[in-house]
N, C-alpha and C positions, 0 to 999 in steps of 0.2 A: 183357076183362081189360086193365089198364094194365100199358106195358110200365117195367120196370126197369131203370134204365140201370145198366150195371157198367163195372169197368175196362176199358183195353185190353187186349189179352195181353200185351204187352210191360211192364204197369205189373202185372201178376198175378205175371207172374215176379219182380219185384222186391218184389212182396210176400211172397212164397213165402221168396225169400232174408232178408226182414228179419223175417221169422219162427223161419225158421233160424235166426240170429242171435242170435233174442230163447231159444231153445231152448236153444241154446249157452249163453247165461251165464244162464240158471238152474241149466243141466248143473252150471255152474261153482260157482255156490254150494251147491250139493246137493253138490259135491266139499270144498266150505271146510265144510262144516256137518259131514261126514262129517269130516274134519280131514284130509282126504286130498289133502296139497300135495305133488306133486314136488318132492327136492332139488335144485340145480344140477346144473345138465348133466342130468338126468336127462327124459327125453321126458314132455311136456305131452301133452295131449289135443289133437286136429286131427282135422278130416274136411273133403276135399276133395271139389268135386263143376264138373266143367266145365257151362259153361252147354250143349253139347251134351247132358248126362245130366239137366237140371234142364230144359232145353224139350223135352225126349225123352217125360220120365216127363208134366209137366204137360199138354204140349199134344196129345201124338201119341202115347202111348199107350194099346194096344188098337185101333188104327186099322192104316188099310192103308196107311199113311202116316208107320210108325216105325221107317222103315231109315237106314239112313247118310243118302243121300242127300238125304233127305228132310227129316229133323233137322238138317244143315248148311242147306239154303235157308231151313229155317223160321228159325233161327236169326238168319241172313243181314236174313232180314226183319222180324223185331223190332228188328235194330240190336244184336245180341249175337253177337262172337265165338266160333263154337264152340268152341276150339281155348285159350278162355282158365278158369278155376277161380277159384272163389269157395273159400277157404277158411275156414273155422269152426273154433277154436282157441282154447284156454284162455291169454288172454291176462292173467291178474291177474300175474305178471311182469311185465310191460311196463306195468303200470299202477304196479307199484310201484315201477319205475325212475323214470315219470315223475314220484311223486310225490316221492321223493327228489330230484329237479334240482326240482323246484317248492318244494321245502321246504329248503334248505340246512340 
């Protein structure tokens, strides 16, 4: 059988996240479609998740190999800060800010 070449782990996780991502604003428009906009000041949708919990769950879990210390060096060695958060967040706000300075 031929073998299949796939990503690296470190290009998996950044797929994982731009997945994420893409989840997120579909979330976002299934919230526009529902008509369901936060007023000002009022709390958007966010979900945060440190790259400790996103190489935890992808790589090392159900392994004998998903403790702390473990998931810091894994981490370590894809070239991901454990200790840092991608967050995912309803940002049509911030889109409409920008299109307002784009559009005088």
């Amino acid at each position: 059988m031929e073998h299949i070449e796939s990503h690296s782990e470190a290009e998996i996780v950044n797929g994982c996240i731009a997945l994420m991502q893409e989840l997120t604003g579909q979330f976002e428009e299934y919230l526009e479609y529902m008509d369901i906009v936060p007023g000002e000041g009022e709390e958007r949708f966010a979900a945060a998740f440190s790259y400790f919990h996103i190489v935890q769950r992808l790589m090392l879990w159900k392994t004998y190999h998903s403790g702390g210390t473990f998931t810091i060096q894994k981490c370590a060695e894809l070239g991901f800060d454990s200790g840092d958060c991608v967050i995912f967040r309803d940002e049509r706000d911030k889109e409409e800010e920008d299109g307002q300075t784009d559009h005088p």
